[in-house]
C-alpha positions in Angstrom: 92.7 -10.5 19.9 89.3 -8.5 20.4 91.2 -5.0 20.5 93.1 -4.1 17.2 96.6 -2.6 19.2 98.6 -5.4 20.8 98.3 -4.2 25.2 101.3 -3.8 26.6 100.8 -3.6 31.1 103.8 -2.1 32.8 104.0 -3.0 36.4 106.7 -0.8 38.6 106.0 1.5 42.2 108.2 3.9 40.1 106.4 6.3 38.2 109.4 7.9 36.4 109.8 4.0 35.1 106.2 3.9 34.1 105.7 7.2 32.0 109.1 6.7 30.0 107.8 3.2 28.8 104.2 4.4 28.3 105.7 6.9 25.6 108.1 4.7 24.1 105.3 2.2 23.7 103.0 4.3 22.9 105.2 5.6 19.8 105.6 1.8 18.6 101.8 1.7 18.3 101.0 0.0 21.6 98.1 0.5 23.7 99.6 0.6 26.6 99.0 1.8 30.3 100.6 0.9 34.0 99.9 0.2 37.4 102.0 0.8 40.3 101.1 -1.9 42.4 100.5 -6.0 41.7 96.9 -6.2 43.2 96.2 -3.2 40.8 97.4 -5.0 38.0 95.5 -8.7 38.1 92.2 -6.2 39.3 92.4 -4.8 36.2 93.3 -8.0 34.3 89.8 -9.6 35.2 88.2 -7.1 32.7 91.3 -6.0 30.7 93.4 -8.7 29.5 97.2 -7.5 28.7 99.3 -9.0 25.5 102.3 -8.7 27.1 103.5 -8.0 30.7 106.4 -5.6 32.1 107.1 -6.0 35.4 109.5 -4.7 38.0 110.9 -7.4 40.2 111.6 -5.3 43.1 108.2 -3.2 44.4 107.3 -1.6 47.4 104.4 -3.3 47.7 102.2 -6.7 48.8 102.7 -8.3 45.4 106.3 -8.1 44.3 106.9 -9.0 40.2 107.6 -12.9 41.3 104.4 -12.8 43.2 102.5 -11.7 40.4 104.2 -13.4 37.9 102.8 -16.7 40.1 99.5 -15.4 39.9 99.0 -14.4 36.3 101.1 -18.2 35.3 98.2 -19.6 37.5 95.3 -17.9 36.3 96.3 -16.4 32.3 98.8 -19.5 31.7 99.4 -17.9 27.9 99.9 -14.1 28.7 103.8 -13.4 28.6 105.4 -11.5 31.4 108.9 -10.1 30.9 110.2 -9.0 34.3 112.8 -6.2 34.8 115.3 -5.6 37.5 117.8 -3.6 39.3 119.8 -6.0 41.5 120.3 -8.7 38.4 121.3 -11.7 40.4 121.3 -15.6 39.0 119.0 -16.9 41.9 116.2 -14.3 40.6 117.1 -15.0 36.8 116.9 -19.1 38.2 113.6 -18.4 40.0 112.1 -16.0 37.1 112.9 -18.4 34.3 111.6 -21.7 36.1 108.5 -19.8 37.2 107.9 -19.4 33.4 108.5 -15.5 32.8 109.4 -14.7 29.5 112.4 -12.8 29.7 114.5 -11.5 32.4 116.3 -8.1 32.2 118.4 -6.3 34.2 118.0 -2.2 34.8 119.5 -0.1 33.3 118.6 -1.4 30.2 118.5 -0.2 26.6 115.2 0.8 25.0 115.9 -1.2 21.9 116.2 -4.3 24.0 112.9 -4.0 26.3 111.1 -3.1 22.8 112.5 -6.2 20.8 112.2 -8.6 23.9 108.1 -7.2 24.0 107.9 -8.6 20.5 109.7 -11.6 20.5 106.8 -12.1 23.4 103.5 -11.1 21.3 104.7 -13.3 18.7 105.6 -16.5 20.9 102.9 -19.0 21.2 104.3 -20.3 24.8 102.2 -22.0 26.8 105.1 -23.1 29.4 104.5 -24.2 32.6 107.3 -24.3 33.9 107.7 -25.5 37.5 109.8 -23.7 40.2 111.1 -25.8 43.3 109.9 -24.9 46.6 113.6 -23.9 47.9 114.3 -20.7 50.3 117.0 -18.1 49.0 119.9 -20.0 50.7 119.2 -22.8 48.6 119.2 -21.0 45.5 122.7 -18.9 46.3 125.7 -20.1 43.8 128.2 -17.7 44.6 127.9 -16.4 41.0 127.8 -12.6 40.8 127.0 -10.1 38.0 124.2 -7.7 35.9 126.0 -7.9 33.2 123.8 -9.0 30.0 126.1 -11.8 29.0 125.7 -12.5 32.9 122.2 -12.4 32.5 121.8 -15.0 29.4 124.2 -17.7 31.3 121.8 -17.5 34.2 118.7 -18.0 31.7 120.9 -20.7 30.2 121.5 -22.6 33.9 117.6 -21.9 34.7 117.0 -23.8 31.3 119.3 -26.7 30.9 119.2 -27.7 34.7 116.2 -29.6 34.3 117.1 -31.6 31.7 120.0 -35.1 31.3 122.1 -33.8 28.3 125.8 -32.9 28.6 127.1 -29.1 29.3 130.3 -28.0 27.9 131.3 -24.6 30.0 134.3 -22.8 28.7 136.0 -19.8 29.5 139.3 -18.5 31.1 141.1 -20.1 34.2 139.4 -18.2 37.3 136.2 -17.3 35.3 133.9 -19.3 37.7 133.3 -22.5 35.7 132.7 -25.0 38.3 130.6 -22.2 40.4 128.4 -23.0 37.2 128.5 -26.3 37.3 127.4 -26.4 40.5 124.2 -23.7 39.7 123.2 -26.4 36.9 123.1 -29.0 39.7 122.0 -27.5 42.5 118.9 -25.9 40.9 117.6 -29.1 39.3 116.0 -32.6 39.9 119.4 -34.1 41.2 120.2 -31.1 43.5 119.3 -34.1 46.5 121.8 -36.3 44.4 126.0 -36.1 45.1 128.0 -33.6 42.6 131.4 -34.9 42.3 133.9 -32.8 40.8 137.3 -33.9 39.3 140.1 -31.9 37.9 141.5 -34.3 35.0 145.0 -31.7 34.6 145.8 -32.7 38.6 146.4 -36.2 37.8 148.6 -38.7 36.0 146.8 -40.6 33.6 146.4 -44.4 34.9 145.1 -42.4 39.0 142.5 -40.4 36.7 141.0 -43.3 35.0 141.3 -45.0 38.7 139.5 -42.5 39.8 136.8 -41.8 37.1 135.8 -45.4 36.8 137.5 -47.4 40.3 139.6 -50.1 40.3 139.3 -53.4 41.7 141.8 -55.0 44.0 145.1 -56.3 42.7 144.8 -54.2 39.5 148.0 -52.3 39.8 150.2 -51.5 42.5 148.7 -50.2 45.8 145.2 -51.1 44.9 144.6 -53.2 47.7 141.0 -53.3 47.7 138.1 -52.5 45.8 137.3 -48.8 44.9 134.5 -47.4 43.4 135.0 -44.5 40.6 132.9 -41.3 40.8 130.7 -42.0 38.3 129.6 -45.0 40.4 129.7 -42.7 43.1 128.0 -39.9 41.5 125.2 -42.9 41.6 122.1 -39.8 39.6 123.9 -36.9 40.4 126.3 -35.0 38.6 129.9 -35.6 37.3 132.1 -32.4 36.5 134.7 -33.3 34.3 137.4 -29.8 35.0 140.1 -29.2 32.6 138.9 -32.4 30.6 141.3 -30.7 27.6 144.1 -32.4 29.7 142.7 -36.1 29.0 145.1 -38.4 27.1 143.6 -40.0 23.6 143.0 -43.5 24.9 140.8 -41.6 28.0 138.5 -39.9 25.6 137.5 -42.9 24.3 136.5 -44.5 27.4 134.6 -41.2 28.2 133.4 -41.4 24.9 132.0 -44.8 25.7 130.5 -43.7 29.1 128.0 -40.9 27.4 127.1 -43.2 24.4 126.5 -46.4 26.8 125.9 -44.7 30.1 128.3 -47.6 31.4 131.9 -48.1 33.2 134.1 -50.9 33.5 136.4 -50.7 36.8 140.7 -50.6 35.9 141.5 -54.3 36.5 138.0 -55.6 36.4 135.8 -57.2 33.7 132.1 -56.6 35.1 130.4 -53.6 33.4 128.3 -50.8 35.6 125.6 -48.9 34.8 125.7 -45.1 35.8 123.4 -42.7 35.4 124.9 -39.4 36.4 124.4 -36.4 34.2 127.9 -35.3 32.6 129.4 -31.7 32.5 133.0 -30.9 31.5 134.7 -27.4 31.7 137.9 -26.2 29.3 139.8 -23.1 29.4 141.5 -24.2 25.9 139.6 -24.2 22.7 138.4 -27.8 22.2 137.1 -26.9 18.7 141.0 -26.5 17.8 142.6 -28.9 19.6 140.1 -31.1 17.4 141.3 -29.4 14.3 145.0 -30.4 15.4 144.1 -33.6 15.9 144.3 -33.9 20.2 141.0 -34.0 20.9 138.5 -36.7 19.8 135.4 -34.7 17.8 132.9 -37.1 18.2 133.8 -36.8 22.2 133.7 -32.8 21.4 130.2 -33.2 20.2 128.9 -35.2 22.6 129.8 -32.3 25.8 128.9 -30.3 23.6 125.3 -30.5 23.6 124.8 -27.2 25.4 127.4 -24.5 25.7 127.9 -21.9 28.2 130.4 -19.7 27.5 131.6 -17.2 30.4 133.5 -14.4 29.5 136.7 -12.8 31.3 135.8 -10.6 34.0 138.1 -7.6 31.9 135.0 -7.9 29.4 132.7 -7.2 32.2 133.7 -4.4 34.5 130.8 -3.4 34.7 130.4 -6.4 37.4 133.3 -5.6 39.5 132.2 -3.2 42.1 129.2 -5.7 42.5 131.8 -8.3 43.0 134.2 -6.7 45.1 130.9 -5.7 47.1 130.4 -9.4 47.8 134.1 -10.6 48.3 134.5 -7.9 51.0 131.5 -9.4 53.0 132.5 -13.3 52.1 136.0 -12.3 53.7 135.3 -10.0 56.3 135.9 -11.6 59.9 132.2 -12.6 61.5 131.5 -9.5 64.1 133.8 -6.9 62.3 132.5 -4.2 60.6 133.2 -4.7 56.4 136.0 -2.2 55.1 135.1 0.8 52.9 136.7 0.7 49.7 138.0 4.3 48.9 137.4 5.7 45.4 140.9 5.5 44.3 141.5 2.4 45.0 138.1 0.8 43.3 139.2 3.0 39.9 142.2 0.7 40.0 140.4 -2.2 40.4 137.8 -1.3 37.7 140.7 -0.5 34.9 143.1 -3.7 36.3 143.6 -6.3 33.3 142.7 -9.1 35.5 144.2 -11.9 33.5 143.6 -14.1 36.7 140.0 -13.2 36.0 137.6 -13.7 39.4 139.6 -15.5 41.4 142.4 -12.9 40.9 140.0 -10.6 42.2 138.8 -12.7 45.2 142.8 -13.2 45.9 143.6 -9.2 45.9 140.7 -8.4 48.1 141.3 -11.6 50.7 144.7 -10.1 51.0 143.1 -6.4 51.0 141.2 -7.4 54.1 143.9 -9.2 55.9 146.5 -6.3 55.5 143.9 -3.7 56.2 144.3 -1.5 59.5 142.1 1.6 58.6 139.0 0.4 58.1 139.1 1.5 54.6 141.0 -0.5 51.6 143.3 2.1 49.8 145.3 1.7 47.0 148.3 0.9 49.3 146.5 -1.7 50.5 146.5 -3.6 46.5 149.1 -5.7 45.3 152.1 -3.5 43.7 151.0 -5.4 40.2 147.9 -4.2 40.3 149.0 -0.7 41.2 151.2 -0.2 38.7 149.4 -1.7 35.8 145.9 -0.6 36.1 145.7 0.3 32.5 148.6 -2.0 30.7 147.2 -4.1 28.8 147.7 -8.0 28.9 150.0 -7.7 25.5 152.0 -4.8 27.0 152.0 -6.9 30.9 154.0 -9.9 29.1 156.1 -7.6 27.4 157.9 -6.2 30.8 161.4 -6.7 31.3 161.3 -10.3 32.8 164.7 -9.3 34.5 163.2 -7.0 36.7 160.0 -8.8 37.3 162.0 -12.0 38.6 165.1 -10.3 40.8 163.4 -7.2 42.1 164.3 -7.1 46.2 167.0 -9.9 45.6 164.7 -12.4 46.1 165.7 -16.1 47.6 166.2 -19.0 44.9 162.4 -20.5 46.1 161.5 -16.7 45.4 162.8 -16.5 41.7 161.2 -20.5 41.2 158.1 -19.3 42.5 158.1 -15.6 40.6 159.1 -17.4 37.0 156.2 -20.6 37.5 153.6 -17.1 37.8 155.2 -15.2 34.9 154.9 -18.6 32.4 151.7 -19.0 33.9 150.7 -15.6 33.3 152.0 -15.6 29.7 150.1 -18.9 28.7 147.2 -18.0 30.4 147.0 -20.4 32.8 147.6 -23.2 30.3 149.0 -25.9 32.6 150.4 -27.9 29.8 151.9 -25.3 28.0 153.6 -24.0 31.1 155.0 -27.2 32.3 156.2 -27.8 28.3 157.8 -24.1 28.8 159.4 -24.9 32.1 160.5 -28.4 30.8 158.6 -30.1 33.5 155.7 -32.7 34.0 151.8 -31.2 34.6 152.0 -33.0 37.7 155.2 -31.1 38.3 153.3 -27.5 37.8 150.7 -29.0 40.4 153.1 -29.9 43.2 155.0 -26.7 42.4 152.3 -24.7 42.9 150.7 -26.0 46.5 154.1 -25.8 47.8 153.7 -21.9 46.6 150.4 -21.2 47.8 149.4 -20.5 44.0 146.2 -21.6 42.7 144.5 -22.1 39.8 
């Protein structure tokens, strides 16, 4: 460098913004200065070349922060540019990262982290060029939603890995948004023009899943009367997303064992061997790690999903996300032409201190059912589920602990009623473990399955 302090440029329309990192810079022995304005910034850059960049995403100006981080990846290829935002979102992470920014943070953010994130960046010696696809917005929308930072680092993580073949293991509670994952991986890669086939390996019995993982060919069993092809044949260099794959038996992990090490399937009945060439990733809500350790899950099968993890954590670890989220349920279940309801204050502070064992999809559930009740124009707390109500700040311990009595015979409920009310309460209190539920209940997983359509209940 021809200047002895490392140049820090902040970028933001906000001037508030631009002073407060000046000084904070300023006191870690930067030389720093900012511009208010993109055009100002890569003027200046022709004569003064920055170290680092900080950007706002978000400016009211020509050049917004993914406009300029185009520019300077165009014309200063090796000057870092960390971008900073207020509406944290995984199609702006997805678009930031590919584009070749840095780092991605979401506003409000800690000091410590904007400072430590600046000098991971003088440090790095990336010359990425990474490439971002020519795709509008609409394209880019996943249906995931949250700021929250451990938000943030999945949406880095999808940005990263969906370029690339190797397998993704995505964990996480029942209703966390695994597959919504999945599908950002996909959709935001090379194969997005490629199918994504999706299969839930708990739903089935074991001989229909291998059936339907790797097809059949006429005669093999029982109602096969014709040839079929499986889904990773189908997926032909798309995607394959294994749900639930906890659930497989011991003699299926070692076919799908032999499907990631040989990239090749061999049809129930049949003898001829198929190539595939689908990219492979499998979701779990149990820990895989200790079903290994107890001997019900093959380890070498463990490590190859495993290549790249994505953990996503309950939604009661992020509350931070749910008014975002109830935001954007509201408008996904509004009636097209109405005018979206108005949650009242009350009613989100329930919402906000709720346990949420059901996660997201709990969420989506109360406010789909919010909507539908809704006369007012505004959701109230009346308008919530009386479980949500009344146990706003119980925690999940203390919610399992309730007299099951009263829970399962309140309003002298029909015998469907009690079936349906004791299959949510086992649920509830395995956390959505299907096997452990149906081995509680003394009934088969397929059992829990049929059970549960015939209830409206999903998973």
């Amino acid at each position: 460098m021809s200047h002895e302090l490392p140049r820090i440029m902040i970028v933001d329309d906000d001037e508030v913004t631009c002073e407060l990192l000046c000084e904070v810079f300023a006191r870690q022995g930067f030389d720093v200065h900012f511009e208010q304005n993109g055009d100002a910034a890569l003027s200046v850059m022709t004569t003064q070349r920055p170290d680092v960049i900080v950007s706002d995403i978000r400016m009211k100006t020509r050049l917004d922060g993914l406009t300029l981080l185009d520019h300077v990846r165009r014309q200063y290829p090796r000057t870092p540019v960390v971008l900073m935002t207020a509406f944290g979102s995984i199609d702006t992470a997805i678009r930031a990262v590919k584009q070749g920014a840095f780092d991605y943070i979401s506003k409000p953010f800690k000091m410590e982290t904007v400072i430590s994130t600046v000098r991971r960046a003088l440090v790095s010696q990336s010359t990425s060029s990474a490439k971002v696809r020519d795709t509008d917005d609409g394209e880019l929308a996943s249906g995931l939603i949250g700021r929250n930072p451990e938000m943030l680092e999945i949406y880095k993580l999808i940005a990263s890995v969906s370029d690339s073949r190797s397998a993704v293991l995505v964990t996480g509670e029942s209703g966390t948004g695994k597959e919504l994952i999945a599908r950002a991986i996909h959709s935001n890669g090379p194969r997005h023009d490629q199918p994504f086939v999706a299969v839930n390996c708990g739903a089935l019995a074991e001989s229909l899943l291998e059936s339907e993982l790797f097809g059949h060919v006429k005669g093999s069993f029982t109602g096969a009367i014709a040839n079929r092809r499986g889904i990773f044949e189908l997926a032909e260099e798309g995607t394959v997303f294994l749900d639930e794959i906890s659930e497989t038996s011991a003699a299926l992990q070692v076919k799908l064992l032999r499907v990631l090490q040989e990239r090749e399937v061999t049809p129930v009945g049949g003898t001829s061997i198929i190539k595939v060439h689908a990219r492979v990733i499998a979701a779990s809500n149990r820990d895989l790690e200790q079903l290994c350790d107890q001997g019900l899950f093959r380890r070498d099968l463990f490590y190859r999903l495993n290549v790249i993890n994505i953990h996503v954590p309950p939604l009661r670890e992020r509350r931070d996300d749910i008014a975002m989220l109830v935001a954007h349920l509201i408008r996904k279940h509004t009636p097209e032409g109405q005018p979206s309801p108005v949650v009242e204050r009350s009613a989100l502070d329930i919402l906000n201190s709720y346990a949420w064992p059901g996660n997201v999809r709990e969420l989506e559930n109360v406010i789909e059912r919010a909507i539908t009740l809704n006369r007012n124009g505004g959701i109230t707390t009346e308008d919530l589920p009386a479980r949500v109500r009344s146990n706003q700040t119980e925690p999940i311990e203390e919610k399992q602990k309730r007299d099951d009595l009263a829970f399962l015979f309140a309003g002298m409920p029909s015998l469907d009623e009690v079936e349906r009310r004791y299959l949510l309460y086992v649920l509830d209190a395995t956390g959505g473990n299907r096997s452990r539920a149906a081995e509680i209940i003394g009934i088969s997983r397929r059992t829990i399955y049929r059970m549960a359509a015939r209830f409206g209940i999903e998973f």
